[in-house]
N, CA and C atoms of all chains as a GROMACS GRO file, in nm:
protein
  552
    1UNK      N    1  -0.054  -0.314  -2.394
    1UNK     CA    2   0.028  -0.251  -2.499
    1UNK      C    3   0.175  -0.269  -2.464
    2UNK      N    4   0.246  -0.339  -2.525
    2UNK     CA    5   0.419  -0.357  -2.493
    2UNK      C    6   0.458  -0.246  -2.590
    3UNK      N    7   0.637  -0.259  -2.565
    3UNK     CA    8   0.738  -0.173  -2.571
    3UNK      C    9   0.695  -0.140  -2.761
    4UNK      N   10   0.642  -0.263  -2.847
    4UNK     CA   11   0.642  -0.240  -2.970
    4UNK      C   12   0.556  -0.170  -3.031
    5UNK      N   13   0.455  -0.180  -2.957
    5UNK     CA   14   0.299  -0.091  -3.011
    5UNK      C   15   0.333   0.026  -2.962
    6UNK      N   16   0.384   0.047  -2.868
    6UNK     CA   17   0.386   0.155  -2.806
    6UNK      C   18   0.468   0.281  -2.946
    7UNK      N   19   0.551   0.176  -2.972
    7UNK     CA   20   0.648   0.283  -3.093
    7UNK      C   21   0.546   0.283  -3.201
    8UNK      N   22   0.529   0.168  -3.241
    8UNK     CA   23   0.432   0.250  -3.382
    8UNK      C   24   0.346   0.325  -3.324
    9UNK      N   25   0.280   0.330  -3.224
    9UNK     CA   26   0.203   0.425  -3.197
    9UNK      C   27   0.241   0.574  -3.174
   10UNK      N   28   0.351   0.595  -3.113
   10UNK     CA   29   0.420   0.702  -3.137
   10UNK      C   30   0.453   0.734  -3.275
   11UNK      N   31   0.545   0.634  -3.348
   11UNK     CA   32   0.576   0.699  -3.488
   11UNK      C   33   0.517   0.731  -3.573
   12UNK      N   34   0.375   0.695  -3.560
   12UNK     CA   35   0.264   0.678  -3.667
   12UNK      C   36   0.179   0.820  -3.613
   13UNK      N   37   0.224   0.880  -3.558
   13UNK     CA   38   0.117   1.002  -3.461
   13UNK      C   39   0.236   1.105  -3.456
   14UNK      N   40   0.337   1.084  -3.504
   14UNK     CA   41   0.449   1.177  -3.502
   14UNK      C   42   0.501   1.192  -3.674
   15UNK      N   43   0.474   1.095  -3.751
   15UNK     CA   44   0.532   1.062  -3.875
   15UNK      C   45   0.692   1.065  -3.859
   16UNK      N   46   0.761   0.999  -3.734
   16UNK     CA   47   0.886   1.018  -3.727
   16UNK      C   48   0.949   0.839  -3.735
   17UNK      N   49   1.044   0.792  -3.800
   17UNK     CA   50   0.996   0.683  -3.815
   17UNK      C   51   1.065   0.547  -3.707
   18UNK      N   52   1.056   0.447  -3.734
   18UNK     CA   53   0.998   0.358  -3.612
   18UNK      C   54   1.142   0.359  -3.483
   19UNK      N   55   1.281   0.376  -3.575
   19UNK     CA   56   1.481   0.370  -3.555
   19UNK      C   57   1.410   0.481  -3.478
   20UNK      N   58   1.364   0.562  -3.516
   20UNK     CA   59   1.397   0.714  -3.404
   20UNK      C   60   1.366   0.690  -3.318
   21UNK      N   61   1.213   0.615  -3.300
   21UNK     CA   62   1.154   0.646  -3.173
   21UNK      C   63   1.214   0.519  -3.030
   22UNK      N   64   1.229   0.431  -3.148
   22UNK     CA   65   1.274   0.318  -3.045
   22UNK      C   66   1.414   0.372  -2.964
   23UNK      N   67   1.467   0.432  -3.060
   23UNK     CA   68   1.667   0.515  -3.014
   23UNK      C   69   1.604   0.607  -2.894
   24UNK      N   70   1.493   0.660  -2.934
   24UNK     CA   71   1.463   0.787  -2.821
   24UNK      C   72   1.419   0.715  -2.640
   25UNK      N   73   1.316   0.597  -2.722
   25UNK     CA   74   1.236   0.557  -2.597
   25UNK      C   75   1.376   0.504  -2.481
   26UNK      N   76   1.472   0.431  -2.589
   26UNK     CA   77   1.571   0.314  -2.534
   26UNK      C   78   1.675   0.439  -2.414
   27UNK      N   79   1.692   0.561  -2.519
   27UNK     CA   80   1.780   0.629  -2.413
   27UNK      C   81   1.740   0.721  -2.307
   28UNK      N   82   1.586   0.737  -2.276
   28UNK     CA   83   1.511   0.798  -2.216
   28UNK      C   84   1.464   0.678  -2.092
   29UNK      N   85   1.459   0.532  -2.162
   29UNK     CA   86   1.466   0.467  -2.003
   29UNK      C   87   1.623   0.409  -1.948
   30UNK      N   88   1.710   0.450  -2.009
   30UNK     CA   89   1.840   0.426  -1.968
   30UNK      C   90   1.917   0.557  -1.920
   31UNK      N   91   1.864   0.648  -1.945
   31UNK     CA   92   1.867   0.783  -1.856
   31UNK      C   93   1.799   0.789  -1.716
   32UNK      N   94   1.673   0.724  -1.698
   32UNK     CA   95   1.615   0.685  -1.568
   32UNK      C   96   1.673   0.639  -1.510
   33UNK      N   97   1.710   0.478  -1.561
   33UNK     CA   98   1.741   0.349  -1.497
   33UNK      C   99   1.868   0.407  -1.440
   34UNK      N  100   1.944   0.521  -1.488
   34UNK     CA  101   2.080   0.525  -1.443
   34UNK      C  102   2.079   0.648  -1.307
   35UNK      N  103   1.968   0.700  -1.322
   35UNK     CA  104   1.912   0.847  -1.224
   35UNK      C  105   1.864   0.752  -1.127
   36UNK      N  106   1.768   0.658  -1.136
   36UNK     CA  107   1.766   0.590  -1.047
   36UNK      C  108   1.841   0.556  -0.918
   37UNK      N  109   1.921   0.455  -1.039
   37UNK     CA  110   2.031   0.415  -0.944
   37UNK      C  111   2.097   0.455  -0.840
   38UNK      N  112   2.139   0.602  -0.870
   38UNK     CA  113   2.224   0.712  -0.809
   38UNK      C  114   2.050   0.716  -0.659
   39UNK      N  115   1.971   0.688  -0.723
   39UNK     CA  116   1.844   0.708  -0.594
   39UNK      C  117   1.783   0.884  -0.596
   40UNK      N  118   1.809   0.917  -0.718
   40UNK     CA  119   1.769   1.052  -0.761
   40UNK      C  120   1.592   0.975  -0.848
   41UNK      N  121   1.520   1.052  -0.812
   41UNK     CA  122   1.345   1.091  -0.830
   41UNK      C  123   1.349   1.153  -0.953
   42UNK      N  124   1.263   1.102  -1.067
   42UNK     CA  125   1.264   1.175  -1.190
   42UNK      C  126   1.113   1.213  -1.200
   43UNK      N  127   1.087   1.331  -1.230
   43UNK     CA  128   0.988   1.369  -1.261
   43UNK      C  129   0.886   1.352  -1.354
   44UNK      N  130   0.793   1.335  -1.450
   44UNK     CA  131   0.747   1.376  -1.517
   44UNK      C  132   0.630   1.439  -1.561
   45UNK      N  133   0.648   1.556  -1.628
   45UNK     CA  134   0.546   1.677  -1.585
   45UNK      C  135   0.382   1.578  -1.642
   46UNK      N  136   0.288   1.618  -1.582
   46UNK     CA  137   0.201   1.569  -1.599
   46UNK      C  138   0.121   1.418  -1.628
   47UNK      N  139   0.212   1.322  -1.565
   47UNK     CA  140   0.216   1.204  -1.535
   47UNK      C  141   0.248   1.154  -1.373
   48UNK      N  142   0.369   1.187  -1.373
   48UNK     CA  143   0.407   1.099  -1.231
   48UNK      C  144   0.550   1.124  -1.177
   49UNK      N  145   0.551   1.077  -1.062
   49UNK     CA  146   0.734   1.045  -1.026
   49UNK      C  147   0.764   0.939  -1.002
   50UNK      N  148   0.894   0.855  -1.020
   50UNK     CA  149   0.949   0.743  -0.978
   50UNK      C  150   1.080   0.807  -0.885
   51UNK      N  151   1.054   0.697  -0.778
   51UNK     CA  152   1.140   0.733  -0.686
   51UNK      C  153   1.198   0.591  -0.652
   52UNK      N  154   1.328   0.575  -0.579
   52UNK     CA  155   1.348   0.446  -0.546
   52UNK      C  156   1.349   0.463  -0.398
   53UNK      N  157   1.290   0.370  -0.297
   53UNK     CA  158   1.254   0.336  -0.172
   53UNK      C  159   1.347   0.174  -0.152
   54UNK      N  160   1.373   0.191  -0.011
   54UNK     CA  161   1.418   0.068   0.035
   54UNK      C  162   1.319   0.001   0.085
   55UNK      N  163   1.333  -0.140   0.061
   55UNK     CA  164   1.251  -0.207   0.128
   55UNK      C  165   1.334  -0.282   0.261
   56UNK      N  166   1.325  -0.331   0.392
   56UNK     CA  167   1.394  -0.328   0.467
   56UNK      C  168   1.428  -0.489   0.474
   57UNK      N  169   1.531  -0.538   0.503
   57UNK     CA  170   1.525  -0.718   0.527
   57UNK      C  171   1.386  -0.783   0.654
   58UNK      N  172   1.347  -0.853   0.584
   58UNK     CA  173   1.248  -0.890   0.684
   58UNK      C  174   1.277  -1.067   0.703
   59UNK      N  175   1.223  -1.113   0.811
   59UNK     CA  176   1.177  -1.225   0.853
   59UNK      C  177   1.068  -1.367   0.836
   60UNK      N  178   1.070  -1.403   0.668
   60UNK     CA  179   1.007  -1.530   0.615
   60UNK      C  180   0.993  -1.627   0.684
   61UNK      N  181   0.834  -1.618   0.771
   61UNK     CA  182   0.826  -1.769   0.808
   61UNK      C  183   0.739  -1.883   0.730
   62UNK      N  184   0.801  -1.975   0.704
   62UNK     CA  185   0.678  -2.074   0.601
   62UNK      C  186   0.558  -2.097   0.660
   63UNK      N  187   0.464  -2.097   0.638
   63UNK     CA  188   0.322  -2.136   0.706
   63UNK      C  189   0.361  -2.280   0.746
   64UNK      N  190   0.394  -2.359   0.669
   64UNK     CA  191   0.396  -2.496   0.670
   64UNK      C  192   0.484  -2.560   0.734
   65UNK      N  193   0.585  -2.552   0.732
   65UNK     CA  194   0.728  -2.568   0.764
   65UNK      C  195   0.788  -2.514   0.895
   66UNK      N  196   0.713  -2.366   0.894
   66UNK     CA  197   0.801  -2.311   0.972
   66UNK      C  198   0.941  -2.285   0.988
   67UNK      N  199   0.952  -2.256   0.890
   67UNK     CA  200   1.138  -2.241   0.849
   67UNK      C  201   1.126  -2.107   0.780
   68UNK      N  202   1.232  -2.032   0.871
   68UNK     CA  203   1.264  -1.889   0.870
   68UNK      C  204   1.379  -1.889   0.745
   69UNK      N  205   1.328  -1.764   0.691
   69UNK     CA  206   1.422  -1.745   0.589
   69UNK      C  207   1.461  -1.618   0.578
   70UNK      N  208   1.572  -1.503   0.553
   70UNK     CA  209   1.614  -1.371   0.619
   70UNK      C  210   1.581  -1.336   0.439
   71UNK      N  211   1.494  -1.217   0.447
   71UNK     CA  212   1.453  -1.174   0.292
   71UNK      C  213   1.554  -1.013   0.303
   72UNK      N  214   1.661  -1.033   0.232
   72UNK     CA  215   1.753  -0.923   0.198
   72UNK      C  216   1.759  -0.835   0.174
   73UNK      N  217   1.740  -0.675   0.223
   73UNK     CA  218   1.691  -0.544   0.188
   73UNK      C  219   1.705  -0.551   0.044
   74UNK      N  220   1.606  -0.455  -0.008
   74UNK     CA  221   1.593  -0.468  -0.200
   74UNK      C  222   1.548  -0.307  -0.201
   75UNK      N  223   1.593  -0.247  -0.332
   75UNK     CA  224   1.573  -0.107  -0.366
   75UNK      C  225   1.476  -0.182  -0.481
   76UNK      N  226   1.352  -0.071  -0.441
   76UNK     CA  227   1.192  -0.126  -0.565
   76UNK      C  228   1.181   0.060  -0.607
   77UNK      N  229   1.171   0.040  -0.682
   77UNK     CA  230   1.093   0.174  -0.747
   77UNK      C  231   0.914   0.220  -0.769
   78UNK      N  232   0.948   0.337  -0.674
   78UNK     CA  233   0.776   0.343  -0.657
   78UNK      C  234   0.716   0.456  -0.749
   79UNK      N  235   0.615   0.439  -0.847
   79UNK     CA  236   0.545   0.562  -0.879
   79UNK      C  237   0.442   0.612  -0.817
   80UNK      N  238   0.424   0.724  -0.800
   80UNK     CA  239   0.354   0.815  -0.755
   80UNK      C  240   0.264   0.906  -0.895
   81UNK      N  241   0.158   0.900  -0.914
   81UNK     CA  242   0.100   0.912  -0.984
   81UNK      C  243   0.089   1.124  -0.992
   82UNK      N  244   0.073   1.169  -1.113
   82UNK     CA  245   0.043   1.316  -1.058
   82UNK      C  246  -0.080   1.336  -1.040
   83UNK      N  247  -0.125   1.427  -0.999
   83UNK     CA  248  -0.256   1.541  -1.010
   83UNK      C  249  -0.356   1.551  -1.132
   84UNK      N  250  -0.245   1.567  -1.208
   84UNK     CA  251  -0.293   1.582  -1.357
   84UNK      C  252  -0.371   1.421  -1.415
   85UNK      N  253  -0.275   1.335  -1.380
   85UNK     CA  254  -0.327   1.183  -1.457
   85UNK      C  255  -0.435   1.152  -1.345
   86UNK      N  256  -0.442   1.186  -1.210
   86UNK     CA  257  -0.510   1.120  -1.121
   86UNK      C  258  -0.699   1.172  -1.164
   87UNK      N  259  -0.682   1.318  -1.238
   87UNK     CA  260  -0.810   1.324  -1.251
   87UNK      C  261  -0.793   1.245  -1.395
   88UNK      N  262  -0.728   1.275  -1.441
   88UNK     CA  263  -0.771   1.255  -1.596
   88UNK      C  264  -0.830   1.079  -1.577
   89UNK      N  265  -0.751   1.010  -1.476
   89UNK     CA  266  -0.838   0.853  -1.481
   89UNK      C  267  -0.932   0.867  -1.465
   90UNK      N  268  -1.012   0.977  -1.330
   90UNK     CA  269  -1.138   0.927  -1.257
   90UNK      C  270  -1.213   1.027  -1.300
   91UNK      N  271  -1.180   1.139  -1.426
   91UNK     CA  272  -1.282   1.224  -1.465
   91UNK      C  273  -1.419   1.100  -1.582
   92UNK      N  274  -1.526   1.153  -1.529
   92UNK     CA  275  -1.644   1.063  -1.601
   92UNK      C  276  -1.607   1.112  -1.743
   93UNK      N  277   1.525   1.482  -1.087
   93UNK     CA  278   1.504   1.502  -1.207
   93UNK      C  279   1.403   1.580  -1.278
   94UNK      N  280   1.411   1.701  -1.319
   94UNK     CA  281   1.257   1.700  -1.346
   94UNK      C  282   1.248   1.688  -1.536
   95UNK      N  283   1.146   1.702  -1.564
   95UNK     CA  284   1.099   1.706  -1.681
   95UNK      C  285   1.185   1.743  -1.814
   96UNK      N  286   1.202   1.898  -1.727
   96UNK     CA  287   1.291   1.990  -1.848
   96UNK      C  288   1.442   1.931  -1.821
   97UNK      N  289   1.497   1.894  -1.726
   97UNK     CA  290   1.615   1.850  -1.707
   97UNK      C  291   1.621   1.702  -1.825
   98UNK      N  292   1.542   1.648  -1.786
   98UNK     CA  293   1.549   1.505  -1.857
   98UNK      C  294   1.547   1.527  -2.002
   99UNK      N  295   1.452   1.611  -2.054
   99UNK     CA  296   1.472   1.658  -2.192
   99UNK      C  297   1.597   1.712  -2.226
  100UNK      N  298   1.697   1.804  -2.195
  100UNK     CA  299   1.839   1.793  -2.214
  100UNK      C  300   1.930   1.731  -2.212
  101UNK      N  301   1.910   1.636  -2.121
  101UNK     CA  302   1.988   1.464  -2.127
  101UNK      C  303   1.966   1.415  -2.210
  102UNK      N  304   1.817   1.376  -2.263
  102UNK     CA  305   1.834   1.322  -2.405
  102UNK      C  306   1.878   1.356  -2.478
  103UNK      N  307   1.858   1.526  -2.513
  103UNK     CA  308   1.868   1.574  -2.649
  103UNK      C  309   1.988   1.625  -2.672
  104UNK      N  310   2.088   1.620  -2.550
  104UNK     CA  311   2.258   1.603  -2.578
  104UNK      C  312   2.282   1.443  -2.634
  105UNK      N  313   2.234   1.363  -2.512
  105UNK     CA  314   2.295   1.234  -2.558
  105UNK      C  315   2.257   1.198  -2.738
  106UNK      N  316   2.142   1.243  -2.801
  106UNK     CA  317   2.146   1.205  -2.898
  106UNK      C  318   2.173   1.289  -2.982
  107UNK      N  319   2.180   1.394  -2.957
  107UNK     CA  320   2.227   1.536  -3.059
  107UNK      C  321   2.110   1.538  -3.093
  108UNK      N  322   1.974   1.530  -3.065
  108UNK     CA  323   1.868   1.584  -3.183
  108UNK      C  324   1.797   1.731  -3.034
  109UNK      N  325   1.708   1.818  -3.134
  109UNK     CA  326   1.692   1.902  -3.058
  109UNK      C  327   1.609   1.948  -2.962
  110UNK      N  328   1.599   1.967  -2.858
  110UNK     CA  329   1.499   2.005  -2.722
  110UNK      C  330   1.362   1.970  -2.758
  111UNK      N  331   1.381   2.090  -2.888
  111UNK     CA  332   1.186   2.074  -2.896
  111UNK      C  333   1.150   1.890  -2.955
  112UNK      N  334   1.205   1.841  -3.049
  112UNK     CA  335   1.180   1.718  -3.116
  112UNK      C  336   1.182   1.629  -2.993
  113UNK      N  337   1.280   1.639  -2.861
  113UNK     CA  338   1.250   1.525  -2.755
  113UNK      C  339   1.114   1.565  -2.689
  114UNK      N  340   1.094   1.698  -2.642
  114UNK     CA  341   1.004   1.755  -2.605
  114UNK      C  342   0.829   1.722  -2.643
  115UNK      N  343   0.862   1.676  -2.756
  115UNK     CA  344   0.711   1.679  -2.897
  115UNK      C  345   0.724   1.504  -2.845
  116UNK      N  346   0.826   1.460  -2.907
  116UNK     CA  347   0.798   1.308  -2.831
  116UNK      C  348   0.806   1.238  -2.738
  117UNK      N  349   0.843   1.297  -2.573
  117UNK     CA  350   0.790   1.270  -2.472
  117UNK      C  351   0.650   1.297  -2.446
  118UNK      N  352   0.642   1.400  -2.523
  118UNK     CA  353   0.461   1.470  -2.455
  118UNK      C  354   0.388   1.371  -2.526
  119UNK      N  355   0.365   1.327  -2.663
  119UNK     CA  356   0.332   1.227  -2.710
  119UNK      C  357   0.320   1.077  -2.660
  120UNK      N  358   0.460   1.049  -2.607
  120UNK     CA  359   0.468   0.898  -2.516
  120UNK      C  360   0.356   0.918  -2.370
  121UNK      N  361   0.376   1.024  -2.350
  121UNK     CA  362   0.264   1.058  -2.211
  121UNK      C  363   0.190   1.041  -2.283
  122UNK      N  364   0.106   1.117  -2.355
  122UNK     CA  365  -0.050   1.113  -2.402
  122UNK      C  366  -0.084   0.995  -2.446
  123UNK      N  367  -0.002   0.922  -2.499
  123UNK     CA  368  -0.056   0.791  -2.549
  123UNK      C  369  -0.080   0.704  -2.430
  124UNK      N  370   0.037   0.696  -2.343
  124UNK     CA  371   0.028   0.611  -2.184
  124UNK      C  372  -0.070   0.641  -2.134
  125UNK      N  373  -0.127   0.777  -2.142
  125UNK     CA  374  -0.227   0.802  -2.059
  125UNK      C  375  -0.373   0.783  -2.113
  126UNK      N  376  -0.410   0.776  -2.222
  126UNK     CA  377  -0.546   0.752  -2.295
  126UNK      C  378  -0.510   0.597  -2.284
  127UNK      N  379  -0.409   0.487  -2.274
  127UNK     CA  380  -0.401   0.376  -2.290
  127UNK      C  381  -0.432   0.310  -2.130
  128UNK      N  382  -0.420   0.424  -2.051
  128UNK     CA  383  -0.463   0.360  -1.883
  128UNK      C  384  -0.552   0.398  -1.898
  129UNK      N  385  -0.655   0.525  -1.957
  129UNK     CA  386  -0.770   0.547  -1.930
  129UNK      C  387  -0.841   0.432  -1.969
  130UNK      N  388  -0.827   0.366  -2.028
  130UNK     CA  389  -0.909   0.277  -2.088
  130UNK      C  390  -0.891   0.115  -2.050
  131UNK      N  391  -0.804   0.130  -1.927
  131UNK     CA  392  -0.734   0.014  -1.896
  131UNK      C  393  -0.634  -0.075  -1.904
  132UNK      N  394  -0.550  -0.036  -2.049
  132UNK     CA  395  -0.498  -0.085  -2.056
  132UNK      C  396  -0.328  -0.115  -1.995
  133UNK      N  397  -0.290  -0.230  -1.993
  133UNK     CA  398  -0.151  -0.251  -1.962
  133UNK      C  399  -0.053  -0.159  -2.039
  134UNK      N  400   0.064  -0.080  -1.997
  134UNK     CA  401   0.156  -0.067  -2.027
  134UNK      C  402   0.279  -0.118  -2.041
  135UNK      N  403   0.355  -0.193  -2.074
  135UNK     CA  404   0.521  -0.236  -2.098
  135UNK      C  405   0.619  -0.179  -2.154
  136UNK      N  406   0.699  -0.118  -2.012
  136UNK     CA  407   0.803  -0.081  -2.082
  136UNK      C  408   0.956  -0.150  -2.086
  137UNK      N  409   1.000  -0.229  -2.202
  137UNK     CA  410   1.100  -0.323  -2.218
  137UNK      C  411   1.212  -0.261  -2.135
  138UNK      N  412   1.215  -0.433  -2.051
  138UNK     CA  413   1.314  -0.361  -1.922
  138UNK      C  414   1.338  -0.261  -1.854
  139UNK      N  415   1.199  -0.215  -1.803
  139UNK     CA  416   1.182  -0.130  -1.699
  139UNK      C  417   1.057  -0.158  -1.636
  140UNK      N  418   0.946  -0.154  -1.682
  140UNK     CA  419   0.848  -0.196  -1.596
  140UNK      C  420   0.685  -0.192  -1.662
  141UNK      N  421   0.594  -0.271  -1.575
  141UNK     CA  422   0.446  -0.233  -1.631
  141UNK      C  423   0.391  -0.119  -1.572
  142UNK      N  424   0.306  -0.084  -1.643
  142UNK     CA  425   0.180   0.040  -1.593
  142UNK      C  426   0.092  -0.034  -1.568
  143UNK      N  427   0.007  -0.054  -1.474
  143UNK     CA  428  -0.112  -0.042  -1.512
  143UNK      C  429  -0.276  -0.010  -1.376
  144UNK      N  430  -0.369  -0.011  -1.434
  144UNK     CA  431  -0.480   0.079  -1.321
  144UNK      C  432  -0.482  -0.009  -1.260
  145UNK      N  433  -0.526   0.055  -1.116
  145UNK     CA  434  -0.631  -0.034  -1.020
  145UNK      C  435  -0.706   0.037  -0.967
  146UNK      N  436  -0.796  -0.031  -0.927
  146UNK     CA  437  -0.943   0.055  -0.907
  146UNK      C  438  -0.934   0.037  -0.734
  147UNK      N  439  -0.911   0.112  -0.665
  147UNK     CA  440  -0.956   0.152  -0.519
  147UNK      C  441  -1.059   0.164  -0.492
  148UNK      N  442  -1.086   0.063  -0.382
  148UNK     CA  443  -1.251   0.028  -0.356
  148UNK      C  444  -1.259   0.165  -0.241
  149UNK      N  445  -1.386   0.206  -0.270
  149UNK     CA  446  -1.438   0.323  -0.110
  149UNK      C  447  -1.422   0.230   0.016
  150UNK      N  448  -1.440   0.313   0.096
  150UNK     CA  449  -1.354   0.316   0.250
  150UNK      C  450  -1.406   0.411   0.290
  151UNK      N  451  -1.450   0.393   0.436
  151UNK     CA  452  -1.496   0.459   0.520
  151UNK      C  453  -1.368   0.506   0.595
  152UNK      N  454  -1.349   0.666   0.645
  152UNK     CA  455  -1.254   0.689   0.692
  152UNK      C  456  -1.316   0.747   0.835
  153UNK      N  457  -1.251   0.717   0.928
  153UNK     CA  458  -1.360   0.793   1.088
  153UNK      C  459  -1.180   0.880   1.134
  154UNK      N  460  -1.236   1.016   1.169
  154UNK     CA  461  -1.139   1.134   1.219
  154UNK      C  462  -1.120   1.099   1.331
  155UNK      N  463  -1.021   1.058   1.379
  155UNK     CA  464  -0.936   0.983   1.512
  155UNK      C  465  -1.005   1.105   1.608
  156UNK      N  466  -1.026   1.190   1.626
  156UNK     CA  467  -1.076   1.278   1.715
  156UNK      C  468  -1.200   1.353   1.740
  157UNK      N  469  -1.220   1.363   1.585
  157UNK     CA  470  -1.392   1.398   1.623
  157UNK      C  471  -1.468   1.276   1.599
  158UNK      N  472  -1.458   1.184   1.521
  158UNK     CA  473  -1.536   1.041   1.527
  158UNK      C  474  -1.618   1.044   1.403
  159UNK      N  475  -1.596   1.134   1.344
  159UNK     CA  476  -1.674   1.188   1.204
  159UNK      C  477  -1.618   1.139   1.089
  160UNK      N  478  -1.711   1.032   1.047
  160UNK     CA  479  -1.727   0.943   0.926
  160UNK      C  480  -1.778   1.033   0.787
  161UNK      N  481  -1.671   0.966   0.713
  161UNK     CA  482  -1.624   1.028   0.598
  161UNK      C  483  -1.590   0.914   0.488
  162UNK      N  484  -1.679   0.913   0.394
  162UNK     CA  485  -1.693   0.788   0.256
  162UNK      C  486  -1.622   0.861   0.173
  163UNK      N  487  -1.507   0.804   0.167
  163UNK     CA  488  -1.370   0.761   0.077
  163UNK      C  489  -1.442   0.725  -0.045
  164UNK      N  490  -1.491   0.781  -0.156
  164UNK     CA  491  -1.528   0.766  -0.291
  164UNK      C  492  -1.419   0.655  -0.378
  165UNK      N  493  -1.466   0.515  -0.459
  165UNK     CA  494  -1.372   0.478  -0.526
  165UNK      C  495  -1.262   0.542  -0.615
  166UNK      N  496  -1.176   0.518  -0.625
  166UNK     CA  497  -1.078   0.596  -0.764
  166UNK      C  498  -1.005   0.492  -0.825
  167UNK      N  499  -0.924   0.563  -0.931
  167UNK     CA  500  -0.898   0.423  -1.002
  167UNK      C  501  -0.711   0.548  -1.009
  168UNK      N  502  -0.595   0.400  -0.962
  168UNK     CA  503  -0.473   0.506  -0.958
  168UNK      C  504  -0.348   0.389  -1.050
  169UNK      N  505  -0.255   0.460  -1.064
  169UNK     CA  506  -0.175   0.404  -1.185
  169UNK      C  507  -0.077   0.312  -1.077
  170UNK      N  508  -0.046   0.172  -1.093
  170UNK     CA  509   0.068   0.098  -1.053
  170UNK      C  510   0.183   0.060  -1.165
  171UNK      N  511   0.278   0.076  -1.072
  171UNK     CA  512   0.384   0.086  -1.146
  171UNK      C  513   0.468  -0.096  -1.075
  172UNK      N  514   0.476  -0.185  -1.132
  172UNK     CA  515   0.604  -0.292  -1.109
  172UNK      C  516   0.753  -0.298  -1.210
  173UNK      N  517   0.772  -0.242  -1.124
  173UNK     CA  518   0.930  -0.257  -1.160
  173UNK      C  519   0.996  -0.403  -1.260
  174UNK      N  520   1.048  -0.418  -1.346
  174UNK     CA  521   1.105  -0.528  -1.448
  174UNK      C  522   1.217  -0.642  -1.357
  175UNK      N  523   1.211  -0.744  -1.375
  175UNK     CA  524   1.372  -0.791  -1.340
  175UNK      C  525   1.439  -0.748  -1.367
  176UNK      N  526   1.489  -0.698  -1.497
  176UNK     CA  527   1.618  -0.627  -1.519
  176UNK      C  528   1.641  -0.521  -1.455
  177UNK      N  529   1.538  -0.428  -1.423
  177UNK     CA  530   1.564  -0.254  -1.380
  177UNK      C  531   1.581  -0.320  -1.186
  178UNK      N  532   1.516  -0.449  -1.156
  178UNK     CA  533   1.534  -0.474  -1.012
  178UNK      C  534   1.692  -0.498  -1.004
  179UNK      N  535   1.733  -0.606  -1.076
  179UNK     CA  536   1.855  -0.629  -1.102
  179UNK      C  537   1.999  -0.541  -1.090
  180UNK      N  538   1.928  -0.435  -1.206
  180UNK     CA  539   2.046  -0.323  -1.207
  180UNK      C  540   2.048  -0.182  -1.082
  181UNK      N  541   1.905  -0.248  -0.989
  181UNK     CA  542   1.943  -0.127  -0.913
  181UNK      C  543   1.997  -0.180  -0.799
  182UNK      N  544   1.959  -0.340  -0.792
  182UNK     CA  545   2.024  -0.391  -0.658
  182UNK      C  546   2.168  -0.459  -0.679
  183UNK      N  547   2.237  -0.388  -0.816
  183UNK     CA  548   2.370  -0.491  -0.816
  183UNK      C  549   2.470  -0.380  -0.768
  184UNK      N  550   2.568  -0.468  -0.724
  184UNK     CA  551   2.660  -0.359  -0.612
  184UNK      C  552   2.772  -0.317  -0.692
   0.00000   0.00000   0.00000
């Protein structure tokens, strides 16, 4: 399901129409993306958290080659799933 | 960040009101979440995918008493981060 189904599926289950929801979704992940950044954890109740973690520079050796390559610390964003979604997957 | 916080960020940034972000976040959850129950991929434009993986069982043995313990499969939500949201968190 991409970013587009996702809205009619909302707007069509909300009767709110398609401008709203896309305006809502767009400033609700640009409210993250920017909480993020700062390396602030956003919650969301009954789903999950995203947090951003460093990953540390590490040491690429080619299998083949053998030529080292220095892989550059990178900030990845991790979710953590809640309580709530974790049964709701594995309830039968 | 939590939940209720994030709902006031939106619903300043767009002027519409608490409860209307409120009704359509809880909505964007419920849909994400009946859409992993069932497997499916999530996309969220320029930010990232959802989607399940199924954790195979595992035997776990208690470092001290030696007492083996079957790790039941589960199935938990992955989250990969977008190029763009990698982009904008690693630009300086």
């Amino acid at each position: 399901m991409n970013h587009k189904e996702l809205i009619s599926a909302i707007s069509s289950k909300l009767s709110i129409s398609k401008n709203e929801v896309e305006q809502m979704l767009d400033t609700t992940i640009s409210i993250c993306t920017d909480q993020l950044k700062e390396g602030i954890t956003i919650g969301f109740q009954s789903f999950g958290n995203f947090e951003v973690r460093k990953k540390e520079e590490r040491l690429s050796v080619h299998p083949a080659t053998q030529i080292r390559t220095l892989i550059p610390p990178k900030l990845v964003v991790n979710f953590k799933q809640s309580n709530v979604l974790k049964d709701k997957l594995n309830e039968i």
